[in-house]
C-alpha positions as CSV (number, residue, x, y, z in Angstrom):
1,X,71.4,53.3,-111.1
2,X,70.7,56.6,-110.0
3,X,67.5,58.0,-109.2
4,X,66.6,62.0,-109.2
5,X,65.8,63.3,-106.2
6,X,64.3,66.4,-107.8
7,X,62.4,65.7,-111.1
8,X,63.1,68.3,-113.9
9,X,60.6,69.4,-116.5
10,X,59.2,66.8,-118.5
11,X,61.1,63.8,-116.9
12,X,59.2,61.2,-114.3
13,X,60.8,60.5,-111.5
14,X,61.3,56.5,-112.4
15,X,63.9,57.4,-115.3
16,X,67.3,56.2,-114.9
17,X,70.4,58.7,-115.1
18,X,74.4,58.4,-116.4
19,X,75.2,59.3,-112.5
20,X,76.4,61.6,-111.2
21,X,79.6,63.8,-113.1
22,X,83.0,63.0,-111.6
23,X,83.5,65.9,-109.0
24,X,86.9,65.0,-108.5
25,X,87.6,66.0,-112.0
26,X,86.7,69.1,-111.5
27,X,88.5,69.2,-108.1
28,X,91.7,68.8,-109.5
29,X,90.9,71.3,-112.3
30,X,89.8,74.3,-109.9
31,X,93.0,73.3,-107.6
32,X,95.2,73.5,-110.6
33,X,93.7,77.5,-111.3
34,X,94.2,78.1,-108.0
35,X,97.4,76.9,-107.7
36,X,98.8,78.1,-111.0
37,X,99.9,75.0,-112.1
38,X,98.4,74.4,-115.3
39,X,100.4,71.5,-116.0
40,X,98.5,69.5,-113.7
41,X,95.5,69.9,-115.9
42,X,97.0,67.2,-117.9
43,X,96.1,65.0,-115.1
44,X,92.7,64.8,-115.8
45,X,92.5,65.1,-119.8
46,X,92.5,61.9,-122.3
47,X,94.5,62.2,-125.1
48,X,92.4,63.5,-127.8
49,X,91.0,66.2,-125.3
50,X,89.8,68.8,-126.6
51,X,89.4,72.5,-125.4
52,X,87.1,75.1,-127.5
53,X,86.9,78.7,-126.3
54,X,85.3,81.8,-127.0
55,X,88.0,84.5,-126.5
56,X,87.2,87.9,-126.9
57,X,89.7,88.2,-129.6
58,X,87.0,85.2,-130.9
59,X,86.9,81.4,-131.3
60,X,89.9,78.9,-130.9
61,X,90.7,75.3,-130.2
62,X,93.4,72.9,-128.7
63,X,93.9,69.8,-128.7
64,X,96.0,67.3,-126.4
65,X,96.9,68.0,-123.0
66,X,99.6,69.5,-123.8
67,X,98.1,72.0,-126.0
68,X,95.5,72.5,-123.8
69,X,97.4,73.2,-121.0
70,X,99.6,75.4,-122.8
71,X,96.8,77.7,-123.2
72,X,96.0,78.1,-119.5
73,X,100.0,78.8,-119.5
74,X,99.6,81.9,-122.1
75,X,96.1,83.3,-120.6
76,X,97.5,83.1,-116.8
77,X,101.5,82.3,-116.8
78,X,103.8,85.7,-117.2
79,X,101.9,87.4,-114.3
80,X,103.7,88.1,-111.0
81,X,100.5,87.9,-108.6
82,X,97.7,85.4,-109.8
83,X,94.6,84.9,-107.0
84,X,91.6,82.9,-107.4
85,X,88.5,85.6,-105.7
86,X,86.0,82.9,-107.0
87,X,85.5,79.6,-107.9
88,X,82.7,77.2,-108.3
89,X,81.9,73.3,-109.5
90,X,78.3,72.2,-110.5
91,X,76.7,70.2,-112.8
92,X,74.5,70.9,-116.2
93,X,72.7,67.9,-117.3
94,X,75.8,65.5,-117.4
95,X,77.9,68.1,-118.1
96,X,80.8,69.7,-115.1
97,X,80.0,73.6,-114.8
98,X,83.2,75.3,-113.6
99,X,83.8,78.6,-112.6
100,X,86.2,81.1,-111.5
101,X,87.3,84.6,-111.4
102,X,91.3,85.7,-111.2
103,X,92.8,88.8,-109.9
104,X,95.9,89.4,-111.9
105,X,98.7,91.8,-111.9
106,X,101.9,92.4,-113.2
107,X,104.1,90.7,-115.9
108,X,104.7,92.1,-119.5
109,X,101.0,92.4,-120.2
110,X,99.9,94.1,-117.7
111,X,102.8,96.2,-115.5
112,X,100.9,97.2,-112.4
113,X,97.5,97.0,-113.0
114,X,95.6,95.1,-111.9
115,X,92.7,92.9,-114.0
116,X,90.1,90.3,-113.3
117,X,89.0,87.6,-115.8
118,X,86.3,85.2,-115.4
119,X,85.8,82.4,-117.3
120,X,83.0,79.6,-117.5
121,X,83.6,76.0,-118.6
122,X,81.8,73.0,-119.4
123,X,83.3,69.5,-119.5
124,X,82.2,66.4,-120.5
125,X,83.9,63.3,-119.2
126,X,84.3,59.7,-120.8
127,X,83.5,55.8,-119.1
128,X,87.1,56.6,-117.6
129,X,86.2,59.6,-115.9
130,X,88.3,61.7,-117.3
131,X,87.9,65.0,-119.6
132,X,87.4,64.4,-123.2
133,X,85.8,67.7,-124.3
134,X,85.5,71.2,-123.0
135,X,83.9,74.3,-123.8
136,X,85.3,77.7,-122.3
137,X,83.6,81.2,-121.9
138,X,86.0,84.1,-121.5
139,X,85.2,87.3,-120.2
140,X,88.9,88.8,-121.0
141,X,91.2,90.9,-118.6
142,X,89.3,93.5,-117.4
143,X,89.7,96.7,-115.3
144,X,89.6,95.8,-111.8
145,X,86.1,97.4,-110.7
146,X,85.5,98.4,-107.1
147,X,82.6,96.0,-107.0
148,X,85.7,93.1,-107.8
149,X,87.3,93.1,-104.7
150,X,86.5,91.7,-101.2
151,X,84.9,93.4,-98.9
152,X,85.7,93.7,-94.9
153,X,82.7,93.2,-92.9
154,X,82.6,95.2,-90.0
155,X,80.7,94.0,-86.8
């Protein structure tokens, strides 16, 4: 049994929660970005997984692991430099908040410019731990901005 250490609005301290979500999930998930291996997405999904994401081009859904990562493979696959500038694992209720931004360039999309894309998902997990539904945001491939990349501290 887990006990808040925190209490939100309108809940007593003495109420029980689910626990806590299973961060390691979620580890594997941003290591797979980061790594541009979407197959290993699979890893974590049950079989009737289900991804829905808002695209800018609008809604769509997957379903399977397969499926689902074969849309990480079309969004992020056919570029020739792929970096992670951002990522970030938290928690919305029982929900998994991930979080991360890509610097991309290249490929047959987008020759030698470079974009960023951020995208925000939310994944609910099963008794087993593993994914069983997610939600994705999308921001699309954007310009790269001057306020997107790094900047060198000087001392």
């Amino acid at each position: 049994m887990c006990r808040r250490t925190q209490p939100p609005y309108n809940v007593r301290m003495n109420e029980p929660c689910s626990g806590p979500p299973p961060f390691a999930v979620a580890g594997v998930m941003v290591d797979a970005v980061a790594a541009h291996d979407f197959t290993a997405i699979a890893a974590v999904l049950e079989e009737e997984a289900t991804l829905s994401a808002l695209l800018p081009r609008g809604f769509d859904e997957w379903h399977g692991p397969v499926a689902i990562c074969g849309a990480f493979e079309k969004w992020f696959g056919d570029v020739d430099h792929f970096e992670v500038a951002e990522a970030s694992v938290g928690q919305v209720g029982e929900l998994l908040q991930l979080r991360w931004r890509v610097r991309v360039q290249g490929g047959p999309r987008f020759a030698g410019a470079t974009k960023v894309v951020e995208q925000h998902l939310y994944a609910s997990t099963n008794p087993s731990g593993r994914i069983d539904r997610m939600r994705l945001l999308c921001s699309g491939f954007c310009d790269e901005h001057p306020d997107d990349t790094p900047k060198e501290h000087t001392t």
